[in-house]
N, C-alpha and C positions, 0 to 999 in steps of 0.2 A: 504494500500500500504506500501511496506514494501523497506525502503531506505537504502542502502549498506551506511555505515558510511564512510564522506569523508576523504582521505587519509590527512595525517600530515605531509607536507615537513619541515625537520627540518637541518637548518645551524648546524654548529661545534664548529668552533670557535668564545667566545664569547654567543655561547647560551646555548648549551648543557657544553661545560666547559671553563673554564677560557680561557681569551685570552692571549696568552703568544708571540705573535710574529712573525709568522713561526715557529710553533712548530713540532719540530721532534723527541722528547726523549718520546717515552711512559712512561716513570719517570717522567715527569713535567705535565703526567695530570691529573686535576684536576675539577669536576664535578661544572657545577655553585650552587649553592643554590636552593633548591628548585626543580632541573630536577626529580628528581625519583619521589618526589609526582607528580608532574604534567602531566610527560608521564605516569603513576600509573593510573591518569583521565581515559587520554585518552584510553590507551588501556583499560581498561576497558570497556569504551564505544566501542569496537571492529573499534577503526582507524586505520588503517596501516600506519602506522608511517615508513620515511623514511627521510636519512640523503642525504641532496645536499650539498656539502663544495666545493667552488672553494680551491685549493691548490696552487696558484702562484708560491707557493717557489720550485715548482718540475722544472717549465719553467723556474725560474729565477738561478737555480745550486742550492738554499740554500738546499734543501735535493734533497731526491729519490723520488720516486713513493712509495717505498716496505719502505720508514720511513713513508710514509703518510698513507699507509696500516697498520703498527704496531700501529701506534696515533690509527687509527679507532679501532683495535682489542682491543687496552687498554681500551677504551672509552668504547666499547661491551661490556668488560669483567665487569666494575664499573656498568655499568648498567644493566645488567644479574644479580649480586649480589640483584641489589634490586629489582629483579622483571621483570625488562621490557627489550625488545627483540623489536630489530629494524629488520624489514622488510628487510631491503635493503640500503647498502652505495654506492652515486654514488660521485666521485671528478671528478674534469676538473683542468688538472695539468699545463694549457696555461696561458700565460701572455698576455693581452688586444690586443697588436700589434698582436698575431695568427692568430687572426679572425675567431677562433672556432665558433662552434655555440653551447657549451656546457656552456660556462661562464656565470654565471648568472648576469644582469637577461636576458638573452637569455633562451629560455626554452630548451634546448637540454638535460639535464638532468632528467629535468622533465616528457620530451615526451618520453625519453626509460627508464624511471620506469612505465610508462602508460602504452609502449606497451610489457613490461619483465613480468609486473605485474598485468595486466589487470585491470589499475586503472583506475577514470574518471577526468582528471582534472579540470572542469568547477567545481565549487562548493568546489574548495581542500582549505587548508590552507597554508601558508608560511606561519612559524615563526622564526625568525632572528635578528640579530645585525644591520643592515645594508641596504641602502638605496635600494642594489640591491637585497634582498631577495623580498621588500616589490612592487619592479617593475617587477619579477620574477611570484608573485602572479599576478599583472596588466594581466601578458604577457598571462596567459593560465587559465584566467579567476578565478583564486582564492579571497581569501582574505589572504591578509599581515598582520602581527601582529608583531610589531617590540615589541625587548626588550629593555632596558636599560642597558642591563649588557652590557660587550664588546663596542663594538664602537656606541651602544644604543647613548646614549647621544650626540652622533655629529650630530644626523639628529632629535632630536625628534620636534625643529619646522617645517622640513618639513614634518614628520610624521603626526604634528595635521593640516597643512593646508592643507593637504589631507582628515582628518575628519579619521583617520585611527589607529584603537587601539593598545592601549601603556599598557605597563606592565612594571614591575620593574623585574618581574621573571616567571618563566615556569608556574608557577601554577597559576597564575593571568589569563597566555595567555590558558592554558586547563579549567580554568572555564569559560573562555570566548566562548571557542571551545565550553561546554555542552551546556551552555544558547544557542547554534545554535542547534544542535540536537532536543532540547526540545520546541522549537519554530519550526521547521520542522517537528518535532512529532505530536503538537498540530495542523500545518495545514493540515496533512494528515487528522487528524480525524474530521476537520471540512467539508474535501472535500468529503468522503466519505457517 
């Protein structure tokens, strides 16, 4: 039995590159350590890798929509250089008072890269800075894998009393992603 590799929800800011604040200058970004080996992993193992960033700063006036679009194309562009190609960027540009249902970890963003992309969520990953990536993962049946970079370190005790792996960096959280493949590997060919 031959199993479609589960798809990669991947945060923004903070995981894939530095956390600078409400970042609006594609001049100030800046890739975390580690992101191009680590989605290098992954896609390699053929994940579809895709980017969920809540954007608050569009609902709160700090930028635009089309500043939060030029960050994602600078970000493209840094990681296209080394190799790897995201799937697909989805932002939710609401502030908590909206009452979207795209804000993570609401899964609204999750569920139209499912249905845009014809992915499966049960089984997918979230990895992120943040408490709501890792409830995000809860919500549509993944696993969360928080970092440490970016606001990492404000939840990592609630992170381990949930029993839920931690990484310092991307590539910590993508060998964690293969060790799953290769143990779903191994129980296909037990079942068989």
């Amino acid at each position: 039995m031959n199993r479609q590799p589960a798809p990669v929800f991947l945060d923004r800011d903070g995981t894939l590159i530095e956390e600078k604040n409400y970042l609006s200058d594609p001049d100030e970004v800046l890739l975390e350590a580690g992101v191009i080996e680590g989605l290098s992993l992954l896609q390699a193992r053929k994940h579809p890798l895709v980017v969920l960033s809540n954007q608050s700063g569009v609902g709160r006036g700090f930028f635009t929509s089309g500043d939060a679009i030029r960050v994602n194309a600078r970000v493209s562009e840094l990681l296209q250089a080394g190799g790897v190609d995201i799937l697909a960027w989805y932002i939710c540009p609401h502030v908590e008072a909206d009452a979207c249902e795209c804000r993570k970890p609401l899964p609204g963003m999750a569920t139209a890269a499912a249905r845009d992309l014809n992915l499966e969520l049960t089984g997918s990953f979230v990895i992120g800075d943040k408490r709501s990536d890792l409830e995000l993962a809860d919500a549509i049946g993944g696993v969360g894998i928080l970092l440490t970079t970016g606001h990492g370190r404000e939840v990592i005790d609630w992170a381990r009393q949930g029993a839920r792996p931690i990484f310092d960096g991307m590539r910590g959280a993508a060998e964690f992603v293969c060790s799953y493949d290769e143990h779903a590997s191994n129980s296909d060919t037990l079942v068989q």
